[in-house]
MOPAC internal coordinates of N, CA, C and O (Angstrom, degrees):
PM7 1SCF
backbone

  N    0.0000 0     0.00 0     0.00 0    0    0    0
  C    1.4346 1     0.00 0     0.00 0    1    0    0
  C    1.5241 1   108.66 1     0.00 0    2    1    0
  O    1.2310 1   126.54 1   -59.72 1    3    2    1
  N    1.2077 1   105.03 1   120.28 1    3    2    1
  C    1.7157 1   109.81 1   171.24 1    5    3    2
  C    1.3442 1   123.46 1   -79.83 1    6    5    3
  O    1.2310 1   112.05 1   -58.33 1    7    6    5
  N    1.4078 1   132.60 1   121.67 1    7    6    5
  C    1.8954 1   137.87 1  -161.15 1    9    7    6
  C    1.3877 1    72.45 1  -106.60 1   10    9    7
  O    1.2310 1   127.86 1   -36.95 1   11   10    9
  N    2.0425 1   102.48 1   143.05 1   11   10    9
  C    1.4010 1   113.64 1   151.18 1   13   11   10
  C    1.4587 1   113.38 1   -91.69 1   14   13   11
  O    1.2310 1   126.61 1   -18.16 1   15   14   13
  N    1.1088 1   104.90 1   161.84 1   15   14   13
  C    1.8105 1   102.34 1  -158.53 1   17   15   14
  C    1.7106 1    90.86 1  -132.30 1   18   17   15
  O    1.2310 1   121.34 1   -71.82 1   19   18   17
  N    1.2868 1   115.04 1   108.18 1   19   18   17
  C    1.3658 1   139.86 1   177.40 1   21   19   18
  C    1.2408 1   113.15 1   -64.89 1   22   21   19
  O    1.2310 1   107.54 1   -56.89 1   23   22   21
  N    1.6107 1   140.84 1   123.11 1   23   22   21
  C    1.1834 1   149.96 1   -94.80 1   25   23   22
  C    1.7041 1    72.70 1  -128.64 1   26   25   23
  O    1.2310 1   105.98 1   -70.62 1   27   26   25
  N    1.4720 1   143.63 1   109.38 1   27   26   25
  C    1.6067 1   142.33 1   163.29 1   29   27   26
  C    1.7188 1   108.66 1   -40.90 1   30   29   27
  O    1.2310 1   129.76 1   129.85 1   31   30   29
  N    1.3034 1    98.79 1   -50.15 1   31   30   29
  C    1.8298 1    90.75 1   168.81 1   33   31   30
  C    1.2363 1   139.43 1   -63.52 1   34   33   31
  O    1.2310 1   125.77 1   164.62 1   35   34   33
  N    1.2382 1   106.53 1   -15.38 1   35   34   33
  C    1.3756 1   126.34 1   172.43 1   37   35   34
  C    1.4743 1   135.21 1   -56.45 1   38   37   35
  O    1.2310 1   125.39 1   158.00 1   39   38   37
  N    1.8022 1   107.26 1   -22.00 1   39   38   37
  C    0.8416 1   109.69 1  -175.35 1   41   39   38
  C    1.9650 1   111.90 1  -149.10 1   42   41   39
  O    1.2310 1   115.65 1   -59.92 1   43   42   41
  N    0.5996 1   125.86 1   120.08 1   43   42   41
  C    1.4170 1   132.21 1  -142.77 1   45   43   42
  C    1.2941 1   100.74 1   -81.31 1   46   45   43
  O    1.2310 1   121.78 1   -34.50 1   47   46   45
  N    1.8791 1   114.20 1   145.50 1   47   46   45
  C    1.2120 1   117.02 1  -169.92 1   49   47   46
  C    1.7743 1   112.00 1   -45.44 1   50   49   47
  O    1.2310 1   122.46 1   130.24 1   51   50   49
  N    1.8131 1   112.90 1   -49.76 1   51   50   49
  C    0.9912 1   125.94 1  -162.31 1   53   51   50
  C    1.4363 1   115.22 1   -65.70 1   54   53   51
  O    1.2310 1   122.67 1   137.04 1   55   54   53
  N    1.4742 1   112.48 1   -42.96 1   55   54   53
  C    1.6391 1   102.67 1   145.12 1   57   55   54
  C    1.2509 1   158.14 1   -61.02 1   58   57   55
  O    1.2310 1   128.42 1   172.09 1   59   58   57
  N    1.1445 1   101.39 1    -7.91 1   59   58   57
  C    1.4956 1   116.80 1   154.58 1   61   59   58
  C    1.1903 1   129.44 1   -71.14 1   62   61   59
  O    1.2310 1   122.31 1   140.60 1   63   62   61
  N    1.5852 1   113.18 1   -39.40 1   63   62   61
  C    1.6473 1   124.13 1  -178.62 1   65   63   62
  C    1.5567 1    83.84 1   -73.39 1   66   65   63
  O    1.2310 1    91.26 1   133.22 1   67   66   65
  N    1.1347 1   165.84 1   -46.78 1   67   66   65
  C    1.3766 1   164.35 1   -87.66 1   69   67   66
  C    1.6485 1    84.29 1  -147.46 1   70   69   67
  O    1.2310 1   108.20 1   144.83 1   71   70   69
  N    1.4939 1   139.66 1   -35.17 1   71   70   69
  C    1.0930 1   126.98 1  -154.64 1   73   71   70
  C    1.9244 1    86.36 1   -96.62 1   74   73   71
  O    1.2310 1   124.70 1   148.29 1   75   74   73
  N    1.3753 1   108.58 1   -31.71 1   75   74   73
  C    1.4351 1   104.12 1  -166.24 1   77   75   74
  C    1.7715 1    97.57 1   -84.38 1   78   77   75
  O    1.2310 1   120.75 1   155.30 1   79   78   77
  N    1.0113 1   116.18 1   -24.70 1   79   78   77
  C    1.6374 1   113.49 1  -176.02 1   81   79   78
  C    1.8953 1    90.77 1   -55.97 1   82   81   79
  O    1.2310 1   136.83 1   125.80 1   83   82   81
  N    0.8099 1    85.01 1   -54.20 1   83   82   81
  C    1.9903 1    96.62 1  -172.12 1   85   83   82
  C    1.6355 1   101.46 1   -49.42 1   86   85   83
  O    1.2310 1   122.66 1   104.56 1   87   86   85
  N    1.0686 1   112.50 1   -75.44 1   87   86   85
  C    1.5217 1   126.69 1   172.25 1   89   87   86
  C    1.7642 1   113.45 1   -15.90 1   90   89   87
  O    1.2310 1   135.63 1   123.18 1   91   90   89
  N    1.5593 1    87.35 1   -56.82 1   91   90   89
  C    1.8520 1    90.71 1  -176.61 1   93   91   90
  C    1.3689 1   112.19 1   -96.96 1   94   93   91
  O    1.2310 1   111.24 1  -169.70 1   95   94   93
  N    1.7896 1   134.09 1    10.30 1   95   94   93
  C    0.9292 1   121.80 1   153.82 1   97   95   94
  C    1.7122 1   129.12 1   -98.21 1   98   97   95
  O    1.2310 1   134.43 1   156.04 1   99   98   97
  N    1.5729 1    89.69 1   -23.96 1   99   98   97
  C    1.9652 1    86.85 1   151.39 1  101   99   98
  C    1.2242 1   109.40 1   -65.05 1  102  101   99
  O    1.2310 1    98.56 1   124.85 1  103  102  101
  N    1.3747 1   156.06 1   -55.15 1  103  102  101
  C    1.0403 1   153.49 1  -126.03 1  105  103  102
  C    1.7394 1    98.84 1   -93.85 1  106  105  103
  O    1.2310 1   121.13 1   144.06 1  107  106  105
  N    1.3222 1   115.44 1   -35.94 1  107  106  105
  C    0.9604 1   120.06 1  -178.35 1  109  107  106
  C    2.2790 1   109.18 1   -70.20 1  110  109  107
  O    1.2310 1   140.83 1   133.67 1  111  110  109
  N    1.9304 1    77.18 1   -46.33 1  111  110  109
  C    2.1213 1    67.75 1  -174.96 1  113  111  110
  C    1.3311 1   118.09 1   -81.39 1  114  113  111
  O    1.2310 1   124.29 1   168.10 1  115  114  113
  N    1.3744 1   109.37 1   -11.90 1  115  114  113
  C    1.7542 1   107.79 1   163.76 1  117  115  114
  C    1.1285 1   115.79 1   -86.12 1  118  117  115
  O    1.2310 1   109.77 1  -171.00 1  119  118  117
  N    1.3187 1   136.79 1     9.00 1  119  118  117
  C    1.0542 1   122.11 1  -167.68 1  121  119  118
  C    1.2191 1   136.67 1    79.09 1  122  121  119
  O    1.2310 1   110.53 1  -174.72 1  123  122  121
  N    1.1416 1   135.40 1     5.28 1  123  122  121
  C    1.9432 1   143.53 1  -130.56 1  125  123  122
  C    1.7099 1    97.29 1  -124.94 1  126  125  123
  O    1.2310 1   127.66 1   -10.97 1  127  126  125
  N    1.3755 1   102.85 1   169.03 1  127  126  125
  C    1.3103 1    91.56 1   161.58 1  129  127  126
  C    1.5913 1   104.83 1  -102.45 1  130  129  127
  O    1.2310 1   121.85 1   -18.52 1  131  130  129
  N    1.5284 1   114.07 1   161.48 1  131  130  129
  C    1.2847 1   124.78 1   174.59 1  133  131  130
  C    1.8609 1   112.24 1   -50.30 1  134  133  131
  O    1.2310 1   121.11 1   130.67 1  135  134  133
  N    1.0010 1   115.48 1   -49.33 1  135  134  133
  C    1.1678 1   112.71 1   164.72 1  137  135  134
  C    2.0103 1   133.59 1   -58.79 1  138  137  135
  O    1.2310 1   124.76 1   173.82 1  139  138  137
  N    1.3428 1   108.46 1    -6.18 1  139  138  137
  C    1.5462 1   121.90 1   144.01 1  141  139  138
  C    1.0850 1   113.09 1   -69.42 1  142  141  139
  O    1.2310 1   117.20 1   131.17 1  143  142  141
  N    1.1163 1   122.94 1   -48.83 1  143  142  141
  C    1.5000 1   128.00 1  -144.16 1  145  143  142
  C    1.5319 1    97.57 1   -72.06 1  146  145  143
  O    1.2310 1   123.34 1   130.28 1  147  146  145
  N    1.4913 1   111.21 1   -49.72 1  147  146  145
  C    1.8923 1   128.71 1   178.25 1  149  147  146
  C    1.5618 1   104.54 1   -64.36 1  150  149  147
  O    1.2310 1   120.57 1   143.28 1  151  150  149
  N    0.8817 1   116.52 1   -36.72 1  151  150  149
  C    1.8735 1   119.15 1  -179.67 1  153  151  150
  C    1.6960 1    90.54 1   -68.09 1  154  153  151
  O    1.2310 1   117.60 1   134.71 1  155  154  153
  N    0.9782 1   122.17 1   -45.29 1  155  154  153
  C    1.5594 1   117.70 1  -153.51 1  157  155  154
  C    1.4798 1    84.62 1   -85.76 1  158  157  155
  O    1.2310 1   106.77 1   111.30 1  159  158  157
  N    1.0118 1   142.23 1   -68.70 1  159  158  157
  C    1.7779 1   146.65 1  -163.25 1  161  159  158
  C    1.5477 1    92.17 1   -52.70 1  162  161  159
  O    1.2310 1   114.00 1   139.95 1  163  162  161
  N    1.4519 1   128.97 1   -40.05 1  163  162  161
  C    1.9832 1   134.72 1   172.34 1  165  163  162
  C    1.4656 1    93.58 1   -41.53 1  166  165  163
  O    1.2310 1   127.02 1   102.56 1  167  166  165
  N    1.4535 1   104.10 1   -77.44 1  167  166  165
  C    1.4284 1   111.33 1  -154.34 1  169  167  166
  C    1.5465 1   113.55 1   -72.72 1  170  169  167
  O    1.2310 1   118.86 1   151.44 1  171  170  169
  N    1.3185 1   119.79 1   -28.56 1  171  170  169
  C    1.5873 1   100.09 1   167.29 1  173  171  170
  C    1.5770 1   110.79 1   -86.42 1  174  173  171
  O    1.2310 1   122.96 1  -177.16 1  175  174  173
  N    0.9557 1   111.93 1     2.84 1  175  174  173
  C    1.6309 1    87.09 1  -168.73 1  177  175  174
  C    1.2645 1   141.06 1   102.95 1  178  177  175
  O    1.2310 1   133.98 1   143.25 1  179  178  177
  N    1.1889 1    90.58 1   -36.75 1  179  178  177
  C    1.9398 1   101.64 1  -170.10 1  181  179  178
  C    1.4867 1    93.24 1  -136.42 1  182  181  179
  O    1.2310 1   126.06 1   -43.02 1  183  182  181
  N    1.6236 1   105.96 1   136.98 1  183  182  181
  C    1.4230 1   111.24 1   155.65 1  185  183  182
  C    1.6377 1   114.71 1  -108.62 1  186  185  183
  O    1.2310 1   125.75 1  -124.33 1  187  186  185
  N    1.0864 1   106.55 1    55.67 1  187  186  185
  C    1.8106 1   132.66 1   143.89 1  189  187  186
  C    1.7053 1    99.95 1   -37.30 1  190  189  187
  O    1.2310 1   118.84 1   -37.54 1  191  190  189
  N    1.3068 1   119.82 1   142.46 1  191  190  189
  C    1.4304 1    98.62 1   153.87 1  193  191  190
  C    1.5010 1   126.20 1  -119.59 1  194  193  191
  O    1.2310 1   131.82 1  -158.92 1  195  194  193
  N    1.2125 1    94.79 1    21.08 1  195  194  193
  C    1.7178 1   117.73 1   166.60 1  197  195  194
  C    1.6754 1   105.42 1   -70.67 1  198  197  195
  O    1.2310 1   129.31 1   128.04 1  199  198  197
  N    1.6364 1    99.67 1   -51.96 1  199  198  197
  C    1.6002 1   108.20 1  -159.80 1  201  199  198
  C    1.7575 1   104.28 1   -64.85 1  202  201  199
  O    1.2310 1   135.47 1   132.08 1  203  202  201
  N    1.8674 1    87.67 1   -47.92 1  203  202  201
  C    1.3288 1    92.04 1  -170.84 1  205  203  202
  C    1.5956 1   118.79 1   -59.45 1  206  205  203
  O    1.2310 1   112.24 1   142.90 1  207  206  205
  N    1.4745 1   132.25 1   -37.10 1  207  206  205
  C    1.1713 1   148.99 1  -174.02 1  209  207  206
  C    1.4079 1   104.77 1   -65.33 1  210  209  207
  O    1.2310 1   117.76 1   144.69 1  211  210  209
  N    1.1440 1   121.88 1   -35.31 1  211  210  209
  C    1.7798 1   145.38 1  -176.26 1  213  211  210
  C    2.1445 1    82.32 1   -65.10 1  214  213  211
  O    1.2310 1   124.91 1   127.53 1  215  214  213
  N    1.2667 1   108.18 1   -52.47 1  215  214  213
  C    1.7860 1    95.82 1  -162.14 1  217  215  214
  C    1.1238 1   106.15 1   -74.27 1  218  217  215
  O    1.2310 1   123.59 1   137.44 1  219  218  217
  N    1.3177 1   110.71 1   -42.56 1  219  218  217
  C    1.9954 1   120.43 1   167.75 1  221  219  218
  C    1.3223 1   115.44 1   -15.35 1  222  221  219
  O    1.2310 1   137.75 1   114.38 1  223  222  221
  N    1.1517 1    83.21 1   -65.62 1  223  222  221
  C    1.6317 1    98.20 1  -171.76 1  225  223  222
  C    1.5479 1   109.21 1   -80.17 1  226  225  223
  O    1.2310 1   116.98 1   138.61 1  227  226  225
  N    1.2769 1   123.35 1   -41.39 1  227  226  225
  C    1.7424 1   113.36 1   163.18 1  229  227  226
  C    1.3377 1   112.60 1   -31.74 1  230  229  227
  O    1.2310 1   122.58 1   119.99 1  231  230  229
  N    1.5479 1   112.66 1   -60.01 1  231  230  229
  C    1.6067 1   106.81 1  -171.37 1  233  231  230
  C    1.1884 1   105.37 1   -69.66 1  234  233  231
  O    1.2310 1   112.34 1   162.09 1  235  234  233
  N    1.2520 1   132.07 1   -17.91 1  235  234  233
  C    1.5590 1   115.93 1  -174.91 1  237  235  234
  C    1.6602 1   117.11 1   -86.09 1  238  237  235
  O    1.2310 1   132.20 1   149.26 1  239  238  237
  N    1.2420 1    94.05 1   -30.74 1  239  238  237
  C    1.5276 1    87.40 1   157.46 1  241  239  238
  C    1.1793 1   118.94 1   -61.67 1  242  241  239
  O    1.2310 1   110.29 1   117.09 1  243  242  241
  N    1.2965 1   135.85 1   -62.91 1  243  242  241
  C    1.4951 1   140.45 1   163.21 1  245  243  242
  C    1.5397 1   124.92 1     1.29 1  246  245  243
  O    1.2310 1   128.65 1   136.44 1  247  246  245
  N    1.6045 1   100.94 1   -43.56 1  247  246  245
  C    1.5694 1   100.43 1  -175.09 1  249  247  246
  C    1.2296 1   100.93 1   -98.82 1  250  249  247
  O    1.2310 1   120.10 1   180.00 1  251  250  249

C-alpha cells in the first residue's frame, strides 16, 4: 500500500496548532475522542467544521 506523504512546508506551524485547537474542541463537544475527530478530518479531506460535524453525527446515528 502506497501512504501520500504531505509536504511539512506546506502547511504552517501556526496552522496546525489552529487545526489541533479545532480538533480538541469538537472532540470535546461531541463527545469523541480526539483521535475520531483526526480520522474523520483524514478521510474527508477538509477540516471544515461544518463537514466534519456533518460526519459526527453520521456515526452517531450509526450506533
Amino acid at each position: 500500500m502506497v501512504q501520500n506523504k504531505v509536504n511539512a512546508e506546506s502547511t504552517s506551524p501556526a496552522a496546525a496548532v489552529d487545526i489541533e485547537d479545532e480538533v480538541l474542541y469538537l472532540a470535546k463537544r461531541h463527545r469523541v475522542s480526539p483521535a475520531i475527530v483526526r480520522e474523520i478530518i483524514r478521510r474527508a479531506g477538509s477540516s471544515e467544521r461544518g463537514a466534519v460535524e456533518r460526519e459526527i453525527q453520521k456515526g452517531k446515528a450509526r450506533r
